[in-house]
Structure formats: structure tokens, C-alpha cells
C-alpha positions in Angstrom: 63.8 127.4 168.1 65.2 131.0 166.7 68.5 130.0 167.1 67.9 126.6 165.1 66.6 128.9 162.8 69.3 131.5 162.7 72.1 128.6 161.8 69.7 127.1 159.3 69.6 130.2 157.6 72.9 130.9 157.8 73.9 127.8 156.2 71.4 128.6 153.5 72.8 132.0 152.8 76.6 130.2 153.1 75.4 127.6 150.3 74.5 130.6 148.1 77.2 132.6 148.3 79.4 129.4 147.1 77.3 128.8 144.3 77.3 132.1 143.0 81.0 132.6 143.0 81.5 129.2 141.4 79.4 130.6 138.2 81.7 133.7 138.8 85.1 132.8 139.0 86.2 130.1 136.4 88.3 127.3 137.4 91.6 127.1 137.2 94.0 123.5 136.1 96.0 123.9 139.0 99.0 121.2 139.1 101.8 122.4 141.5 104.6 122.8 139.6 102.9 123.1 136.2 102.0 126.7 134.6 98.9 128.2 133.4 98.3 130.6 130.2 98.5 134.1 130.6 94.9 134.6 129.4 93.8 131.9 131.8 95.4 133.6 135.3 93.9 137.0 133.8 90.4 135.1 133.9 91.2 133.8 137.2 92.4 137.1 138.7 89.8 139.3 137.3 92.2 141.3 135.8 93.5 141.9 131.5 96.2 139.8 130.1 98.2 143.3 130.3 98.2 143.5 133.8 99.0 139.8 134.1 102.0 140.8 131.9 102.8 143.8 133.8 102.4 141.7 137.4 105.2 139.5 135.8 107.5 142.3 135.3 107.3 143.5 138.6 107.7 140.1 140.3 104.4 139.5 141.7 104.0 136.6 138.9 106.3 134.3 138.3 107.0 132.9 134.6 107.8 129.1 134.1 111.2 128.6 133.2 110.3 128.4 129.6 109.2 132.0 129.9 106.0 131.5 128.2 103.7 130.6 130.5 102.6 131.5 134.2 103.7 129.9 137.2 100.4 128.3 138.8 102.2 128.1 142.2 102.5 132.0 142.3 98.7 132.7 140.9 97.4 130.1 143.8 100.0 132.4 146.0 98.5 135.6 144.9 95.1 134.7 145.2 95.7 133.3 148.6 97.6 136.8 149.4 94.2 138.7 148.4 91.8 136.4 149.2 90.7 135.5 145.7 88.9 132.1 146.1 88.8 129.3 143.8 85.7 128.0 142.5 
């Protein structure tokens, strides 16, 4: 009976957590291939649209070929990297 319990409540606390970090983290318009606005992987990342600029420079970004946007490939990347989760 305590173990039945235990899982039970562990499931409840599981359920929780995911709700709470979907009201946290927004989502993001992932298409593979497709890129996502600087101030939108900022959100995503929990970090300013500096440092998203600065992340670029150094290569941990990518840019889309047009230069003006972020790769959304290397933001799903990153957050997999750190273990960022997506709402």
C-alpha cells in the first residue's frame, strides 16, 4: 500500500513540475531548418538579446544565412546541451 502510494505521489509531484515550467519557459516556433528572432531565443534561453548576440559571435549560435535571424536548430542544440527544456 506505501509503495502504491509513493509512485502515486510521485507522479503527482512529476505532473507539477511540468506544469509549472510550461507557465515558465515560453514556447518556442521550432521548424527545423527555419530561424527564430533574436529576442525570441533570448526568451527561450533565459538570457538578454545581448548575450544572444554575443553567443552568436562566439559560435555557440548560429545565424540563418540571411544573417538576421537565429538558427532554431542551434537554440534546440544548445538547450539540449544544458538541459533547458521546452515547454
Amino acid at each position: 500500500m506505501d509503495e502504491i502510494r509513493l509512485y502515486d505521489l510521485e507522479q503527482r509531484v512529476k505532473a507539477l513540475e511540468n506544469t509549472m515550467h510550461s507557465r515558465l519557459w515560453p514556447r518556442i516556433r521550432y521548424e527545423q531548418g527555419k530561424g527564430v528572432s533574436k529576442s525570441e531565443a533570448a526568451r527561450m534561453l533565459g538570457v538578454s538579446r545581448s548575450t544572444i548576440y554575443n553567443m552568436a559571435k562566439d559560435g555557440r549560435l548560429k545565424y540563418m544565412p540571411d544573417g538576421g535571424r537565429i538558427d532554431a536548430d542551434s537554440v534546440k542544440a544548445y538547450m539540449g546541451r544544458y538541459g533547458i527544456r521546452e515547454s
